[in-house]
N, C-alpha and C positions, 0 to 999 in steps of 0.2 A: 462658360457654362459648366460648371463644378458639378453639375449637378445629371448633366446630360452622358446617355450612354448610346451605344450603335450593336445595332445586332444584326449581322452582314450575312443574307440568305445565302448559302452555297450549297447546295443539295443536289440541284439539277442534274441529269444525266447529259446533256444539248445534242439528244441525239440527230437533232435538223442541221447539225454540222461537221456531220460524217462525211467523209471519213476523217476530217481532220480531230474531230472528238473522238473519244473511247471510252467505256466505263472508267476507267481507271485516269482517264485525260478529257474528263468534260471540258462544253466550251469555257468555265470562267477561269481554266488554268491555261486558258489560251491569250495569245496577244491578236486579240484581232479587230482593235481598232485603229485607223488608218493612220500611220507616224507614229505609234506606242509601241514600243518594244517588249512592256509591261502584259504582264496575262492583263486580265478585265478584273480579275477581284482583288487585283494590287492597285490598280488605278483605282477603283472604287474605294479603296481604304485610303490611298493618299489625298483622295480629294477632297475626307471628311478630318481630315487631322487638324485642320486649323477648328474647327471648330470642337473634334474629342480625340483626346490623345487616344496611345496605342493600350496603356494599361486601364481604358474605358469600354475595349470592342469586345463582341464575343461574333465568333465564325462558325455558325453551324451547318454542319457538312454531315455527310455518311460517312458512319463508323471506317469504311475501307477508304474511305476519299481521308481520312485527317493527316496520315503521313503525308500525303503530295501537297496539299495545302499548306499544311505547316511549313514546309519549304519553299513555296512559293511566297509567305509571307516571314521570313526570317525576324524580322524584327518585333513580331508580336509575341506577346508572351506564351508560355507554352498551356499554361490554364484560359487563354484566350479560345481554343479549339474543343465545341459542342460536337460530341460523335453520336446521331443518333442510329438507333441501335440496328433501325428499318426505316424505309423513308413511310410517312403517314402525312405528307401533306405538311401546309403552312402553320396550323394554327397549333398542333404538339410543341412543334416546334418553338413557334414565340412562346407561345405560354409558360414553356419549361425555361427560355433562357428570360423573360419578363420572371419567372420566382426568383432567380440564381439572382439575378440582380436587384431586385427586393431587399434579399438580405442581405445586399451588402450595402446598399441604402433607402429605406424604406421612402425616402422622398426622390427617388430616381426616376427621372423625364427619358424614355429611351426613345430613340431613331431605329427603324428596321428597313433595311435595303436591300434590293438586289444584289447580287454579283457580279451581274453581266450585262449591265446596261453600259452604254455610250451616252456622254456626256460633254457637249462642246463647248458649254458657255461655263465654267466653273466658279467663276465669280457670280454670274447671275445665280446659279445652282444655288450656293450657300447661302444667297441674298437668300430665297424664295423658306428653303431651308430652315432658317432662323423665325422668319416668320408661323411656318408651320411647329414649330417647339413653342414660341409664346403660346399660339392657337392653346398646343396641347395639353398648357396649365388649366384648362380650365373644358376641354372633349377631347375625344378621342379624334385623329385629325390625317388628313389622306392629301396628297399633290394632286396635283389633275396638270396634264398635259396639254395646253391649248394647241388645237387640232389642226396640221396643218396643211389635209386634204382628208377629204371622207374613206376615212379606214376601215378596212372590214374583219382586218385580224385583232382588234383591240376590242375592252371593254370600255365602254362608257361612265361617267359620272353627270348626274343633272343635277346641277347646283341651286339652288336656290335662292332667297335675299342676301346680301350684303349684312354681315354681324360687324363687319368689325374693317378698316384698310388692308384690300387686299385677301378677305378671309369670308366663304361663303358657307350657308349651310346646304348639308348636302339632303337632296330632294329623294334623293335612291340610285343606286348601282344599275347597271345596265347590261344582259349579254353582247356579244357581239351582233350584229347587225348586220341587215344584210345589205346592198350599196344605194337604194333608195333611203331608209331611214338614216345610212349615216351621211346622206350627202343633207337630208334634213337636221341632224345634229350638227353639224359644221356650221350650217347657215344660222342658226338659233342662239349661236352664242351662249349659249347657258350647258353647254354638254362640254367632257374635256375626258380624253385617253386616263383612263386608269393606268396611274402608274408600279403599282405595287408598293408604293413608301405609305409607311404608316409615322404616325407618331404617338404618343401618348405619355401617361403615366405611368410606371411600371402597377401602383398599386391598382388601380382604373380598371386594368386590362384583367388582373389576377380577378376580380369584382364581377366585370364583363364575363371570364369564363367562367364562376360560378353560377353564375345565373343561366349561360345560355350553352354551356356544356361542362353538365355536372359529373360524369364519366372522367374528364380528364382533371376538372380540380379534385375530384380526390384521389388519384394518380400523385397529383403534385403535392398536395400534403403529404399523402405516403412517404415519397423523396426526401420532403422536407426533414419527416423525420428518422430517415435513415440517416441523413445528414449527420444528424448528431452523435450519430453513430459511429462515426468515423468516414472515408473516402470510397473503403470497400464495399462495405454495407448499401451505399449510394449508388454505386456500381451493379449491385447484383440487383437490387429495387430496381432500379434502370432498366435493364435485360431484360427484368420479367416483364414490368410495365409497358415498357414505348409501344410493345406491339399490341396489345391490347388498346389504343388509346384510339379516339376515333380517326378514322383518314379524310380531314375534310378539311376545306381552306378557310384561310382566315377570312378572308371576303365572305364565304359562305357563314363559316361557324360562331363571328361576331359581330365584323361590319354591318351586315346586313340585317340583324336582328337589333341592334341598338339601338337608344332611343335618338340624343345628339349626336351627330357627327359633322366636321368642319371638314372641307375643302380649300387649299390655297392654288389658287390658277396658276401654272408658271410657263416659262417660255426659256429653253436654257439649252438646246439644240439637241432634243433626246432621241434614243432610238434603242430600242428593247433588243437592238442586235438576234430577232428572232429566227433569221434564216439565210441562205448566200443569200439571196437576194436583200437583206440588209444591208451585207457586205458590200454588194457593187453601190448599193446608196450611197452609201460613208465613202466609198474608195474615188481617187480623183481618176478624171476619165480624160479621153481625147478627142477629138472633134466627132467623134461618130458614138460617141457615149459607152468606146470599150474601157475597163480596166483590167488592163494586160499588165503581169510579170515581164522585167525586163527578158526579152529574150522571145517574147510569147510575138505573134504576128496575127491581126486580122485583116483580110479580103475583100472586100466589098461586103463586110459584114458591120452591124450596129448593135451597140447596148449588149456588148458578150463583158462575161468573167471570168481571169485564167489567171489559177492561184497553183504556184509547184512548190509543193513546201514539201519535197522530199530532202531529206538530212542530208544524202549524199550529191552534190549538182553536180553531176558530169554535163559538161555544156550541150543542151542540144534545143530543139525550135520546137514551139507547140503552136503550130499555122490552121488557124480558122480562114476557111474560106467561105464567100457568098453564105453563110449563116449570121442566123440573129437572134440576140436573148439568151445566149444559152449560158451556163456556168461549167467551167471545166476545173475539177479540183485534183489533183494529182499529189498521193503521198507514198512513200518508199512502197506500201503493199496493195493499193487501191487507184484506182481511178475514178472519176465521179463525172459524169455527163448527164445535166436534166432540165431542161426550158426554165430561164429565170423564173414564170409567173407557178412555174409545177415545184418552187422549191420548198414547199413545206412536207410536200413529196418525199425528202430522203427518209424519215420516219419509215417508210413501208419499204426502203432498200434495208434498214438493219431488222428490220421486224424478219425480213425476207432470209436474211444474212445465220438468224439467229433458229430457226426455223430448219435451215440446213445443216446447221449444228457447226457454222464457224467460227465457233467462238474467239477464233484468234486475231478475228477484224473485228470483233464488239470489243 
């Protein structure tokens, strides 16, 4: 696919996995899928190389995040790393790296992904993959996650007729839902988790944000033509610009305003790694559904989490007794104790954190 490019979301701050994350050490520069020793957004780049090499990605990240990244993916090139300037959401973001790659080929088909999703079937993955890029010759085109219990932390996609093998049109986006409607999407067969992958045209997308956010294409032709200006000139356009540009996502700021858009159904063992409680998903368990660290012990307890990712291990026992559900995260400076089903929860311990002015645990 010569022709195909990747533009790899790393932005996120993941603060729902503090304490093991930190501004400076969000979760996609973490390894925390189960048997990867890899962060999550070096897995994600390896898993899309068979289909685009390395001098095809672009990583856009926060301006303070591009050192650590950069290092965590040594082998990309060093013009590969997008810093923007503040974070405004998804769709600044594509839109700016959809021009950059415009002009380096005005017939450029680009892929945009997460960072931090988990992915178990990789072959299936790129199967599904390949299909949503032909899609994208001809709309703008999105994954859908077929669903594989009625979720309540996801967005929906309602797909509609069959266009094409494999390739639906999409009926409208959906917010989350609350556990009646989505135990009704599950059943209906025609609903599927939003997965945040896009695909498209580079030119399509530039097209799309004219029409339906004219604030930022002319931000981006500004760029454009500083460009020509030299590196610096593009630089300081940059600075001024990003923050001005509106803060709103791409689901919001195009998806959902277009006229076509394609959905390809897939099935490839996903999981948006959105909180511990993803983690004990993914982690392999023992007859009472804990996933304990060697060394950790539970009691007449079920379905607990105990992760001690402190640098220094001096040998010692983290013993859960007659408890159940809970996550125990343990790093050199924090401890973290909070009911699996309360873990989207940790959000309002660094809100809390940050509020007391600790900044040396954010």
């Amino acid at each position: 696919m010569p022709n195909l490019f990747a533009v790899v979301l790393a932005g996120g701050s993941g603060t729902r996995f503090w304490p093991a994350s930190r501004k400076s050490r969000p979760k996609q520069l973490l390894a925390l899928a189960p048997g990867d020793p890899q962060s999550l957004i070096a897995a994600t780049i390896r898993r899309i190389e068979p289909l685009c090499p390395p001098e095809r990605v672009l990583v856009a990240t926060g301006a303070h995040l591009v050192d650590a990244t950069r290092r965590a993916l040594p082998w990309l090139p060093e013009s590969a790393f997008l810093g923007e300037p503040v974070p405004r959401n998804t769709a600044p973001c594509i839109a700016w790296a959809s021009s950059l790659i415009h002009r380096r080929d005005p017939e450029a088909l680009v892929m945009v992904l997460p960072s931090d999703h988990y992915i178990g079937d990789e072959p299936g993955f790129r199967a599904v993959v390949e299909r949503a890029v032909d899609s994208a010759r001809t709309a703008i085109t999105t994954i859908g996650i077929e669903p594989a219990r009625p979720e309540t932390g996801y967005g929906y996609i309602e797909a509609a007729e069959e266009l094409a093998p494999g390739v639906r049109r999409v009926a409208r986006f959906i917010e989350k839902p609350d556990r009646e409607r989505a135990e009704q999407y599950v059943a209906s067969g025609r609903h599927f988790w939003n997965s945040g992958m896009f695909f498209f045209r580079a030119s399509e997308m530039l097209e799309a944000v004219r029409a339906h956010l004219p604030e930022l294409a002319a931000g981006l032709e500004r760029l454009e033509i500083a460009a020509r200006a030299g590196t610096a000139a593009e630089e300081r356009e940059l600075a001024e610009l990003f923050p001005r540009f509106p803060a709103i996502s791409i689901d919001y700021g195009v998806m959902e305003r277009a006229g076509q858009l394609h959905v390809v159904p897939g099935s490839f063992d996903w999981n948006d790694l959105g909180s511990w409680q993803s983690a004990w998903e993914l982690a392999n368990k023992d007859g009472d559904g804990n996933a304990l660290d060697p060394g950790a012990l539970s009691v007449r307890g079920r379905g607990n989490l105990v992760r001690d990712l402190r640098t220094a291990r001096t040998p010692r026992v983290v013993a859960l007794a007659g408890v159940d559900d809970l996550c125990v995260i343990e790093t050199d400076d924090a401890l973290l104790i909070i009911p699996r089903e309360r873990a989207q929860e940790v959000r309002l311990v660094v809100e809390a954190l940050e509020q007391a002015g600790k900044k040396q645990l954010l």
